[in-house]
Backbone as CSV, one residue per row, in Angstrom:
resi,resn,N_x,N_y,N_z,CA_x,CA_y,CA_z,C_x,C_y,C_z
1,UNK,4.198,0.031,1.855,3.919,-0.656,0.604,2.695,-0.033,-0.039
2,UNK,2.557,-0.022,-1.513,1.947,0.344,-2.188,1.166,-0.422,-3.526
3,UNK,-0.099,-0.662,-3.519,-0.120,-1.617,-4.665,-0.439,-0.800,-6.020
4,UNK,0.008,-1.354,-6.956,-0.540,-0.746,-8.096,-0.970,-0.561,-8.403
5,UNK,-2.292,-1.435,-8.510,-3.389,-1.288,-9.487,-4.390,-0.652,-8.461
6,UNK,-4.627,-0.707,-6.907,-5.435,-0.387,-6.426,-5.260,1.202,-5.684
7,UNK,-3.840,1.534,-5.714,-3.415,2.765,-4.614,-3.321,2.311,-3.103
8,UNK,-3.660,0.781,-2.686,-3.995,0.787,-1.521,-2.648,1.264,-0.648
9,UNK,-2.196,1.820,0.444,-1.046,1.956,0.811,-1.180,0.915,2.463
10,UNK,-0.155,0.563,2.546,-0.306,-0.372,3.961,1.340,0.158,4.479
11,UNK,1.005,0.222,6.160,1.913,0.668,6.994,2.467,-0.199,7.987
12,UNK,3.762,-0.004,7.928,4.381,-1.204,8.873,5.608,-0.256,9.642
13,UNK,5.313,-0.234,11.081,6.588,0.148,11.577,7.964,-0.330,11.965
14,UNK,8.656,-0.061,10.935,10.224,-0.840,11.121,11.102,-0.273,12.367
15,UNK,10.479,0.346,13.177,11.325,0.858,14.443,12.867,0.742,14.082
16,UNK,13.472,1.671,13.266,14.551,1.475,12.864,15.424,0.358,12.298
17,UNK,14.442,-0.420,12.237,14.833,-1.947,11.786,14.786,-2.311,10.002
18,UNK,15.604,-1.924,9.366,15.291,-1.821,8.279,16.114,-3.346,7.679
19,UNK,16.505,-4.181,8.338,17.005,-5.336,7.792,16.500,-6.430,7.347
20,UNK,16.586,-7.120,6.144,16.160,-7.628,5.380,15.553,-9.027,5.857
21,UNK,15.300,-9.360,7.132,14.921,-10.322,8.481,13.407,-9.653,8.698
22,UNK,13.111,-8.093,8.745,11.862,-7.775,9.279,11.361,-6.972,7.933
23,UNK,11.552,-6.270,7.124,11.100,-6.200,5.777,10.231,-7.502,5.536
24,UNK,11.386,-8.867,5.250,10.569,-10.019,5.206,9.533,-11.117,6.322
25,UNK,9.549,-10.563,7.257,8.308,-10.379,8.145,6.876,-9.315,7.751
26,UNK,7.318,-8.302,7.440,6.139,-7.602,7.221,5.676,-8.310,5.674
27,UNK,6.775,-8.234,4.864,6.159,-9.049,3.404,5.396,-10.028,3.747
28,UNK,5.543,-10.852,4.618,5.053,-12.354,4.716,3.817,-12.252,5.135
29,UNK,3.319,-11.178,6.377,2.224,-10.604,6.851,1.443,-9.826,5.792
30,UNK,1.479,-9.128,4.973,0.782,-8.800,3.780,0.435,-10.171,3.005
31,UNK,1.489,-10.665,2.548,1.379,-11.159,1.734,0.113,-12.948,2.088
32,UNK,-0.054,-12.895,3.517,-0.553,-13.614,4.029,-2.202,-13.057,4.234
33,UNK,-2.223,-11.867,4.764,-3.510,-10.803,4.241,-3.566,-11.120,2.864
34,UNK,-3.104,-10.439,1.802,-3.680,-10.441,0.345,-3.496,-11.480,-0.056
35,UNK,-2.747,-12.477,-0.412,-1.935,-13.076,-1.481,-0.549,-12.932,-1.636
36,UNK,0.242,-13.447,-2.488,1.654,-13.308,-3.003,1.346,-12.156,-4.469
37,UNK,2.067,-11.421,-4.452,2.053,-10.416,-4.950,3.139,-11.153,-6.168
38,UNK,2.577,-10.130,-7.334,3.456,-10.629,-8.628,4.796,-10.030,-8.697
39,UNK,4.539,-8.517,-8.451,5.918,-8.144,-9.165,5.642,-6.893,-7.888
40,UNK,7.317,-7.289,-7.505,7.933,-6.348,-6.355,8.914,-4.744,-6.379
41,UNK,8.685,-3.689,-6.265,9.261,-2.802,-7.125,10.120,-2.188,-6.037
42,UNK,10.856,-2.471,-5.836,11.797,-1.375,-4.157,12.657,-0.885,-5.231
43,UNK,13.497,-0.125,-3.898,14.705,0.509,-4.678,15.936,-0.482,-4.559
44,UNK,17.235,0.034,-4.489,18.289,-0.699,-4.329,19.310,-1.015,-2.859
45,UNK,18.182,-0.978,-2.079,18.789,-0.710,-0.462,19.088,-1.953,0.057
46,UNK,19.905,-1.960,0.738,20.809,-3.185,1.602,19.821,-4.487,1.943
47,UNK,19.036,-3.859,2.088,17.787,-4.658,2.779,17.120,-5.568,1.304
48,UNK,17.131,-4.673,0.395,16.449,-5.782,-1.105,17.590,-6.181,-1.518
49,UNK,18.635,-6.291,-1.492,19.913,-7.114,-2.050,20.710,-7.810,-1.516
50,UNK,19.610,-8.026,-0.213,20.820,-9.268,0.264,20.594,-10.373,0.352
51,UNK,21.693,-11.414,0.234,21.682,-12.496,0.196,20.249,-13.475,0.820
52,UNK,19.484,-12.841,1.849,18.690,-13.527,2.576,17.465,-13.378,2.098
53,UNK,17.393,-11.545,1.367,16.216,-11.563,0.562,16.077,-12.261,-0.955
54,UNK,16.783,-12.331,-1.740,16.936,-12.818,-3.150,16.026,-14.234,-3.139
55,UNK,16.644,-15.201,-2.180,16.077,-16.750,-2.410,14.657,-16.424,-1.665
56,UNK,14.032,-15.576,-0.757,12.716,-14.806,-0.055,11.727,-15.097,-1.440
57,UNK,12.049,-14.114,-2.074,11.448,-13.862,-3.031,11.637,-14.793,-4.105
58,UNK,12.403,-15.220,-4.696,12.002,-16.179,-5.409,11.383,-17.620,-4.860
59,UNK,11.544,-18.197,-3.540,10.650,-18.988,-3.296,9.177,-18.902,-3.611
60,UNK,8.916,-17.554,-3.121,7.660,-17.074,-3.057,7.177,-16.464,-4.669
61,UNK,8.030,-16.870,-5.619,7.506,-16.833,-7.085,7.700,-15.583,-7.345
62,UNK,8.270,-14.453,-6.806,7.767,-12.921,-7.091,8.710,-12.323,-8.274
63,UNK,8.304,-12.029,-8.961,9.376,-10.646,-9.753,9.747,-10.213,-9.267
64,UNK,11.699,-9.919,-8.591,11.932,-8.277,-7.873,12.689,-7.707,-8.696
65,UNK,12.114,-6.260,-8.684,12.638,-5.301,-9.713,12.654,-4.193,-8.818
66,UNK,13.984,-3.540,-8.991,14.618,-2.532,-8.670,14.914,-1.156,-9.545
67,UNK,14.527,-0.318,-9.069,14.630,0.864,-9.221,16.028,1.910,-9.187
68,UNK,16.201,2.332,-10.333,17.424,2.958,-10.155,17.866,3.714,-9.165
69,UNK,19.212,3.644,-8.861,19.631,4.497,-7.105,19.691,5.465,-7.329
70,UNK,20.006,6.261,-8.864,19.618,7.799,-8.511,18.825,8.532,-9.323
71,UNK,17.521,7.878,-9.526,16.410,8.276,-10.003,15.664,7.885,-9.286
72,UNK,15.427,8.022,-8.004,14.099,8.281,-7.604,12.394,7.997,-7.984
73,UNK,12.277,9.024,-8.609,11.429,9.431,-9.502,10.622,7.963,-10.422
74,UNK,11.854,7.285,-10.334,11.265,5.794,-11.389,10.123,4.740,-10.135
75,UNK,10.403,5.201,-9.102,9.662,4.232,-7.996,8.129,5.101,-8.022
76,UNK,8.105,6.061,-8.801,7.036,7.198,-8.141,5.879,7.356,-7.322
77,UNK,5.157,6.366,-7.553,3.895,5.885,-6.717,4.613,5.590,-5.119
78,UNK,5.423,4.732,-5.397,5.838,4.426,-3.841,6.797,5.410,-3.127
79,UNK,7.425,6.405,-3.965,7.846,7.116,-3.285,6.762,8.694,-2.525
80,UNK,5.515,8.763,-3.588,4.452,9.664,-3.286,3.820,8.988,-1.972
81,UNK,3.742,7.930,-2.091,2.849,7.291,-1.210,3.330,7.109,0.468
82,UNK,4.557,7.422,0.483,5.640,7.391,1.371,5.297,9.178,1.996
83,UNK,5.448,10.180,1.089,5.338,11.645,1.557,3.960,11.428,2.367
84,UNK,3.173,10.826,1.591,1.675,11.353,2.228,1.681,10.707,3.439
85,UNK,2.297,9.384,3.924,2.210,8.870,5.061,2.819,9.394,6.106
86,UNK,3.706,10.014,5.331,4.611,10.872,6.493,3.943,12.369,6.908
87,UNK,3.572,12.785,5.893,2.896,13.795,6.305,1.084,13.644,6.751
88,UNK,0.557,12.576,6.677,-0.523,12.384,7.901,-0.321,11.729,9.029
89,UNK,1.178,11.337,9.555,1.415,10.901,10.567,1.875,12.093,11.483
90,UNK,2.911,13.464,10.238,2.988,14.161,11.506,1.654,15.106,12.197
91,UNK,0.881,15.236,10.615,-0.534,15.776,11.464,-1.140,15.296,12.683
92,UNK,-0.866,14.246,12.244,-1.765,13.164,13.559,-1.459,13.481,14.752
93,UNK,0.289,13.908,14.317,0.950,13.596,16.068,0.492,15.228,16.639
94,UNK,0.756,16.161,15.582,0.741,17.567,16.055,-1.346,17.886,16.498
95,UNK,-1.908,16.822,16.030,-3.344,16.810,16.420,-3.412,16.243,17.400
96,UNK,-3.306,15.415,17.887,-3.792,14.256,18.739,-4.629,13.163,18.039
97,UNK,-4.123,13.479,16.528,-5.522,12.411,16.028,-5.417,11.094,16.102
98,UNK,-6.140,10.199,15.885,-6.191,8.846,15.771,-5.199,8.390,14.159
99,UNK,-3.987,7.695,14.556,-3.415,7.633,13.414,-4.046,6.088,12.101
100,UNK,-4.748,5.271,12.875,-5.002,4.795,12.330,-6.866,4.955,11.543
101,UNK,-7.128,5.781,12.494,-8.611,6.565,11.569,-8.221,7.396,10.743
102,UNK,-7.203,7.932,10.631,-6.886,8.370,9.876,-6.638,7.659,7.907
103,UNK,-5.337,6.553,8.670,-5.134,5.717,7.532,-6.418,5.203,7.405
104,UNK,-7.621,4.921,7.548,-8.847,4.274,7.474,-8.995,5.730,6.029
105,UNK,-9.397,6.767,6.906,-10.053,8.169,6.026,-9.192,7.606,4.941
106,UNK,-7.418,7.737,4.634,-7.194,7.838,3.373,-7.176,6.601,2.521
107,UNK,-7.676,5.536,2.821,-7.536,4.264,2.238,-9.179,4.323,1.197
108,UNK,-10.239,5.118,2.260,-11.854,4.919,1.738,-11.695,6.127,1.144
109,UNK,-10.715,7.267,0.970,-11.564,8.333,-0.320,-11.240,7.947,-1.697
110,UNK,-12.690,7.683,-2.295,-12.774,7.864,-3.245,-11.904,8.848,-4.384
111,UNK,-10.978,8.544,-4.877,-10.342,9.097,-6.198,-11.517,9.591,-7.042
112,UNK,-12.389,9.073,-7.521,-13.426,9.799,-8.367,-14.914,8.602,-8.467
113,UNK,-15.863,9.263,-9.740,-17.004,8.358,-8.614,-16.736,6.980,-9.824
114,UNK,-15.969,7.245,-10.302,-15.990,5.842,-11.481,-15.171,4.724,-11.025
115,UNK,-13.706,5.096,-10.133,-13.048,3.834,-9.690,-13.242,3.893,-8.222
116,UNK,-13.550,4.738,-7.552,-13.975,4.749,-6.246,-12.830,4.571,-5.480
117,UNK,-12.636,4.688,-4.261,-11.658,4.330,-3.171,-10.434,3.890,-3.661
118,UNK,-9.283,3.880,-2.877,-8.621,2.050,-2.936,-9.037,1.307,-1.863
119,UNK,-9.598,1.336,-1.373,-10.272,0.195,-0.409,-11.203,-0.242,-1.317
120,UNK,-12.138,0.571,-2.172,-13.129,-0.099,-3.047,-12.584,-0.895,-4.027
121,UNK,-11.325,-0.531,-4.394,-10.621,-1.495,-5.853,-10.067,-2.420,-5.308
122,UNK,-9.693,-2.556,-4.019,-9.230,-3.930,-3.348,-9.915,-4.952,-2.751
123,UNK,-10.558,-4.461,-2.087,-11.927,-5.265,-0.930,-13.134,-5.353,-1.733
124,UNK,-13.198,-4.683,-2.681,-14.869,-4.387,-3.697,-16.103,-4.115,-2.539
125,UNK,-15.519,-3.169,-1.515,-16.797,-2.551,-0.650,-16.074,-1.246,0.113
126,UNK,-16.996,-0.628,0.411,-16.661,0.735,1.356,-16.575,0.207,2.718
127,UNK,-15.890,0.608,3.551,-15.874,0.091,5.179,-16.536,0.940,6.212
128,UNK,-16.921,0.864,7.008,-17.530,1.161,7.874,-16.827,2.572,8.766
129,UNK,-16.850,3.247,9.093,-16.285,4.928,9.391,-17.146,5.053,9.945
130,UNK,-16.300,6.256,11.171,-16.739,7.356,11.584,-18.013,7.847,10.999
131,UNK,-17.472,8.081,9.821,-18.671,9.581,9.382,-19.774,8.432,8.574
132,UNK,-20.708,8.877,8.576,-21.979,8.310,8.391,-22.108,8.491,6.730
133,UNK,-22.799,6.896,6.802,-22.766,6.076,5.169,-23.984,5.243,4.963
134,UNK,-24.994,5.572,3.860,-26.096,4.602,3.410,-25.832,3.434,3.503
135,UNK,-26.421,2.245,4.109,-26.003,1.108,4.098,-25.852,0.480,2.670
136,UNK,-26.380,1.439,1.519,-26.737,0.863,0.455,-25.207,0.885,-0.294
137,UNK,-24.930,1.790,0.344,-23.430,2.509,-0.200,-22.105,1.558,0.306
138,UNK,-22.303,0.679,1.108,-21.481,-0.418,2.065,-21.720,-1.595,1.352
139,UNK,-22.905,-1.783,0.602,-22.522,-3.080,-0.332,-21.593,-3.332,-1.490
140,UNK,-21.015,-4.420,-1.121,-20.152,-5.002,-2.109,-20.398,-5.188,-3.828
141,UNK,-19.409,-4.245,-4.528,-19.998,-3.669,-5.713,-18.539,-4.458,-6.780
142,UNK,-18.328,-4.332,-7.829,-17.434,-4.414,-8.773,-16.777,-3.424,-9.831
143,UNK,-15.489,-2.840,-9.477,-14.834,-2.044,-10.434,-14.411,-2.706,-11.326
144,UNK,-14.773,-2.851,-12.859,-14.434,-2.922,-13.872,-12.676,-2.931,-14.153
145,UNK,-12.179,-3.621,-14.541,-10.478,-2.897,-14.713,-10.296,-2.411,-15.701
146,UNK,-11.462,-2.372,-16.927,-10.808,-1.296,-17.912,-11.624,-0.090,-17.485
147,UNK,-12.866,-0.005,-16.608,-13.218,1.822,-16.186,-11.598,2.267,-15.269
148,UNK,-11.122,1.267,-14.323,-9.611,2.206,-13.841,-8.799,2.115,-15.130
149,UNK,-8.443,1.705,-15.990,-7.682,1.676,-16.984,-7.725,3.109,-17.813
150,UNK,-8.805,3.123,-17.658,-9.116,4.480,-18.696,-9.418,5.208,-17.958
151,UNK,-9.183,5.601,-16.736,-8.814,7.003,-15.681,-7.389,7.162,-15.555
């Protein structure tokens, strides 16, 4: 999953389980972390059109909007956001690295110094890392939504 306004990306392993029973487990677990999310953007897969997900989501108040099945391209954020996970997971594996210091590294870089992180546009603070940080730089600050608006 991917949020919009912030870039944040969050990872859930469906161990081949892509049915619309554990999709809506992991939704419920986010959505229990953040909030209920407004508007839901998947594509058109078995798993967002079935019968069990439809009344899911509208209990839970959400917009679901679907993405055309053969344009791609219209999901774009979530489908970019999908390559990069895949491709720092296989680094990870072909490293030995820590896969979740990892997702830490790409959640805290800064996009630029005006909207900062997506951890900074979500949490409104930098988190604590590995690599060494001014404590001054760890306080809880405020991104503007029209300075990201106008990046």
């Amino acid at each position: 999953m991917v949020d919009y306004y912030s870039n944040f990306i969050e990872v859930a392993s469906l161990k081949h389980d892509t049915t619309s029973r554990n999709v809506i487990k992991h939704l419920k677990d986010n959505i229990a972390r953040y909030g209920i999310i407004d508007t839901l953007i998947s594509d058109n897969g078995s798993q967002y059109t079935s019968a069990e997900f439809k009344p899911y989501v509208a209990s839970y108040g959400i917009e679901h909007v679907t993405s055309s099945p053969f344009y791609a391209q219209s999901n774009g954020l979530a489908e970019k956001s999908v390559q990069t996970v895949k491709n720092l997971l296989k680094k990870c594996r072909e490293s030995g690295d820590d896969v979740y210091l990892a997702l830490l590294d790409l959640r805290n870089t800064p996009r630029d110094e005006q909207i900062g992180s997506p951890m900074q546009r979500l949490m409104g603070r930098r988190p604590k890392t590995l690599l060494p940080i001014s404590d001054g730089l760890r306080k809880p600050t405020t991104i503007q939504p029209e300075v990201f608006h106008r990046s």
